[in-house]
N, C-alpha and C positions, 0 to 999 in steps of 0.2 A: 939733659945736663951732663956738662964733664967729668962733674965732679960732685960728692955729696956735702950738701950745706944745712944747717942748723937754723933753727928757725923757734920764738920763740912766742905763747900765747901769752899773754898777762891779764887774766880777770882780776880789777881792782875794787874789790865789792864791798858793800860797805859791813859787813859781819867778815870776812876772810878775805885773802887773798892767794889766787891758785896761777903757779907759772907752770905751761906743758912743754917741753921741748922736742921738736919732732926733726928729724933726720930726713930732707930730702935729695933722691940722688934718681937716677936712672928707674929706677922699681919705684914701688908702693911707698909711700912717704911712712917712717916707723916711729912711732913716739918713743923717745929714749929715756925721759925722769919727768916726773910729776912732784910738783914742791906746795905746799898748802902753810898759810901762815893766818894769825887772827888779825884781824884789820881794826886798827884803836884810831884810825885818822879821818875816818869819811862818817856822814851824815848825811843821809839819803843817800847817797852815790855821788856826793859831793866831799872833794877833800877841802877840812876845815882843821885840819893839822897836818905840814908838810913833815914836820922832821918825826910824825909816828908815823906816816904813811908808806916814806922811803924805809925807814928798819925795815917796817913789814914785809915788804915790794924785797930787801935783801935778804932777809929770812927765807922767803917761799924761794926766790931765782935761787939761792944756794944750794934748798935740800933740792931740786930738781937738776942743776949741776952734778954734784955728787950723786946722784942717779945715775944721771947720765954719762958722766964721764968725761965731759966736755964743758967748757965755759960756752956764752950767749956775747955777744952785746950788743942785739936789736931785737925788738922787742913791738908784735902787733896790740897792740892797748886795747880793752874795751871801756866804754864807758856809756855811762845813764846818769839818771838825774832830770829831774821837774824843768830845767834851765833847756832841753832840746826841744825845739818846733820842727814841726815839718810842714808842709806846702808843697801844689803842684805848679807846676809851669809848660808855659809852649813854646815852642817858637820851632820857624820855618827858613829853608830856603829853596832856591833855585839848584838843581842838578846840575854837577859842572861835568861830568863824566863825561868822558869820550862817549857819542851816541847817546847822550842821556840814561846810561847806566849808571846805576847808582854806586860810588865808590867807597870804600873805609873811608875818605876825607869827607864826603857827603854826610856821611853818617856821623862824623864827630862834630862839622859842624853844626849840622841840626841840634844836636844837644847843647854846645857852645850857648847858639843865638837862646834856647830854651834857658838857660844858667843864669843867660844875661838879666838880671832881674834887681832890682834893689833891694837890699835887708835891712835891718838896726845895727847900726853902729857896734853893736854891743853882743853881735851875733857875728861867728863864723862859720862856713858852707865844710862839713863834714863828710857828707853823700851828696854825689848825682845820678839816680838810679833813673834809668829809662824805664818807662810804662810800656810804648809801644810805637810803631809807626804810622805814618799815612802818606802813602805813595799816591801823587793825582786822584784825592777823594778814597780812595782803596784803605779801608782803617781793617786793625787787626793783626799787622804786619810785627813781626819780631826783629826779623834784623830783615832791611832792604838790601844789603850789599848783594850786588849782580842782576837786579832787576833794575827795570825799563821805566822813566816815570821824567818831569820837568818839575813837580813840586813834593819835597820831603818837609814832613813834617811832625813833630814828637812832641809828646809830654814827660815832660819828667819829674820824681818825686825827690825834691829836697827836703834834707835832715841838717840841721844846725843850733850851733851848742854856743852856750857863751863864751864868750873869748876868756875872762877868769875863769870860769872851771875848765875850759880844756888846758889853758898856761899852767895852772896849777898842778894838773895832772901830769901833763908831761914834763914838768918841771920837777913834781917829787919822782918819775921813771929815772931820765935823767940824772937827779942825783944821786940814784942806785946805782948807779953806772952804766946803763942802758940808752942804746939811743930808740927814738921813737921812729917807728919804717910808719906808721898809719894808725889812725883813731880810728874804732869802728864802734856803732852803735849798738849796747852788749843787745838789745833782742833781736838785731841782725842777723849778731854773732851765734845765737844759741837756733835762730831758725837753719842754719846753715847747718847746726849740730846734727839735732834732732827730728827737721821734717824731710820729707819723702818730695820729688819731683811732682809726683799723681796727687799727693796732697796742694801740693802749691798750684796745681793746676784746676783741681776741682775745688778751689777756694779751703781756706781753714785759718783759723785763729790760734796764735800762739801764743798763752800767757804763761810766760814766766814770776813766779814769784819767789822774790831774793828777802836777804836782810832788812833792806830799809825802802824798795819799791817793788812794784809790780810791775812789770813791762807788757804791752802788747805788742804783738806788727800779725796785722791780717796782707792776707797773699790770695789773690784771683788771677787767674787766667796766666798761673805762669809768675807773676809780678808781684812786688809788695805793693800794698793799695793804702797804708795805713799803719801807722804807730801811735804810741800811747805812752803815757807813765802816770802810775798812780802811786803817788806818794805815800804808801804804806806798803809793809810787809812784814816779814816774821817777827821783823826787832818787835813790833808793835804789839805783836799775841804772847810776845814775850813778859812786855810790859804789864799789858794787863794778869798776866797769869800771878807776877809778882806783885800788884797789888791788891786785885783780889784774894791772894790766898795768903798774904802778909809774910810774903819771904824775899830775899837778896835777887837781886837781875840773876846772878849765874847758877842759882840754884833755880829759878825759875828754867831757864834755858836747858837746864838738865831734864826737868819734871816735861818740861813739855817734846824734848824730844826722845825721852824715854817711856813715858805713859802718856804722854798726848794724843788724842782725836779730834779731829773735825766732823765728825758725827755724835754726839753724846747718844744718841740712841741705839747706837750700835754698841755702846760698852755694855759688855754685861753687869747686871745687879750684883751688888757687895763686894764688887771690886773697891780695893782701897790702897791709897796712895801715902805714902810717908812726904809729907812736907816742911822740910826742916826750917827750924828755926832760927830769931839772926839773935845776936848781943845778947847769947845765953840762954836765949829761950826755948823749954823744950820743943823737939818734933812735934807735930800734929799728925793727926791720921782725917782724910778725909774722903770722899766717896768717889773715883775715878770719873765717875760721870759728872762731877760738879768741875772737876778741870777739864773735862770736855766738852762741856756747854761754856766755860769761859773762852776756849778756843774758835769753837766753831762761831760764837756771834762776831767775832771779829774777820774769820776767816771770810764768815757770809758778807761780811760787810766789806772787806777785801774784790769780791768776786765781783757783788753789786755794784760798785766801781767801776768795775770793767768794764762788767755788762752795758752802762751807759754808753761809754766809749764804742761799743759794740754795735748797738740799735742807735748810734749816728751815721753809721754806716751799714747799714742795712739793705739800703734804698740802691748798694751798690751792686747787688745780687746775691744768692746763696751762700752759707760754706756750706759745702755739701760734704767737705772731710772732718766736720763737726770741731771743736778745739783740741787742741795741744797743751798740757799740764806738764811745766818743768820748774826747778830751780828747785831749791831748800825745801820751799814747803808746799810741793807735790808729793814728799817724803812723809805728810802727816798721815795717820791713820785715816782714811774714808775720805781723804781732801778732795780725789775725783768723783767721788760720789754728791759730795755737797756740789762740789763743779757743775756736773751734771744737771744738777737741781735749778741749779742757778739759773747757769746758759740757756739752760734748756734747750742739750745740744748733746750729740752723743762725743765723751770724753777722751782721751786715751793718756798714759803717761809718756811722756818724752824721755827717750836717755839718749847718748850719743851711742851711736856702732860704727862698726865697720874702721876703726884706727888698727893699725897693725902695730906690732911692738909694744908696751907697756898699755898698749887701749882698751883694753880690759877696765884698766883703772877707771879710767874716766866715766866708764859705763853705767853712769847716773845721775839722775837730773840736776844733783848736786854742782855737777860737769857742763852741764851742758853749755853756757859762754865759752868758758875757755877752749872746749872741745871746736866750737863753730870758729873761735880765733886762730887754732890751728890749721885747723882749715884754708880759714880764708890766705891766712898767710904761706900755705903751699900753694893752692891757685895762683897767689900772687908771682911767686919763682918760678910758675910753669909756664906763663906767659909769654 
């Protein structure tokens, strides 16, 4: 590139929202300001208030501006929510290549005729991610261009969101004053963050768990094979912690992530937790481990979730790189270890590495969407 260009991540989550700005030019692409703001407009990953969503969305771009030093105004999206299907497809054609070589035009149309498919009216096509090829019966194939064949042919994995929640979404970006370059599906986003090529290749499960969902996207042989959303996440261990323990949501939200566990049996005995009280009431003192058996049943019940989503695809081959633990609440005490329990899979935590310039920052699972959107969105200028 000629010249260096600015480029911006937008995780619109449903607990926060995080814009990264990254500087790409000639060298290593360098994050320049990291801007974080609390997110009062979305539900589940659903925005169900535009005009608290946009403040928010100007809140975070701002402090990451004055970071940076630089204003934005395009902006890579992520987005999730219950409302995304995904599904495979096929389709084939005829090699038109000089000699039946197979050309880049071969190769997009194969995906094309693949695309070609009918939806719900009520659905828009987000992703067309190639699985793989088959050159004259020859399956396995990553990319055919420059080899020898008369029949291509691909499957591919489509992702598609509702047409209301994606208009909304990029309707409150928009009215931050952002245009939208591309929607991307946030567990994409965050596989792009935090897994490793040899993981994607030896199969592995990423589950991210956010504020208000779980995401999965599993990846074999190279490929995404499979996504997921489970409509719960931390908001929900939030909730229960403040009714079980008869306190306000954000003094809950404090207790849980300042003495919270996902293991209760890992707290130690006579540990004890101050639980304030609401409309005058005094504090309470209670036993650390009784907020940690409140977390972890929900946590496990979180997982178990998954897990479903998991042994439906099963039957597709191994992960042999066991799961990936990212978002918010990979952040709880021993959440990998219940993970573990779960899957019955060896664990690890995800953060994002490897950003130069302010990347530091983001170097944690907390990060990890907007980390995979910066990303994608310098792939995208390198092109």
């Amino acid at each position: 590139m000629d010249e260096a260009r600015t480029v911006l991540g937008l995780d619109v989550g449903t607990t926060k929202i995080c814009a990264a700005i990254a500087e790409v030019g000639n060298g290593p692409a360098r994050v320049m300001g990291v801007g974080t703001a609390p997110s009062e407009g979305l539900r589940r990953g659903v925005v169900v208030d535009v005009d608290k969503t946009v403040d928010s969305i100007r809140r975070a771009v701002s402090q990451a501006e004055v970071m940076a030093g630089s204003s934005v105004d395009m902006a890579w999206v992520g987005i999730a929510g219950e409302h995304v299907r995904t599904f495979e497809s096929r389709g084939a054609v005829a090699v038109e290549g000089r000699g039946h070589e197979v050309a880049p035009l071969d190769r997009e149309r194969a995906i094309a005729a693949a695309r070609t498919v009918a939806i719900p009216f009520d659905q828009e096509v987000l992703h067309v991610i190639p699985q793989g090829f088959v050159l004259d019966e020859q399956d396995g194939i990553r990319n055919p261009v420059g080899m020898f064949g008369v029949r291509l042919e691909t499957s591919v994995y489509m992702v598609t969101g509702a047409v209301t929640s994606v208009q909304n979404l990029c309707r409150s970006v928009e009215r931050a004053g952002l245009e939208v370059a591309d929607i991307i599906l946030e567990s994409l986003a965050s596989s792009q963050g935090v897994l490793t090529d040899d993981e994607r290749d030896m199969g592995v499960a990423l589950v991210d768990v956010g504020g208000g969902t779980a995401d999965l996207a599993v990846y074999r042989g190279g490929s995404i094979r499979r996504t997921a959303v489970v409509g719960a996440g931390g908001q929900n261990v939030t909730g229960d912690v403040a009714i079980c323990l008869r306190t306000s949501w954000p003094h809950a939200e404090s207790l849980k992530c300042a003495s919270g566990a996902a293991r209760a049996g890992t707290v130690p005995e006579g540990e004890m937790v101050e639980v304030p009280g609401v409309a005058g009431r005094e504090p309470t003192q209670v036993p650390r481990a009784e907020l940690a058996a409140i977390i972890e049943a929900r946590m496990d019940e979180i997982f178990s979730l998954v897990r479903e989503e998991l042994e439906s695809a099963r039957n597709e081959g191994p992960l042999s790189a066991g799961v990936v633990l990212t978002g918010g609440g990979a952040l709880l005490e021993g959440a990998a270890d219940l993970a573990r329990d779960v899957f019955q899979q060896q664990v690890r935590l995800g953060a994002p590495a490897g950003l130069a310039g302010l990347g530091e920052r983001l170097a944690s699972p907390v990060y990890a969407t907007v980390a995979g959107l910066v990303e994608i969105a310098v792939q995208s200028l390198m092109v």
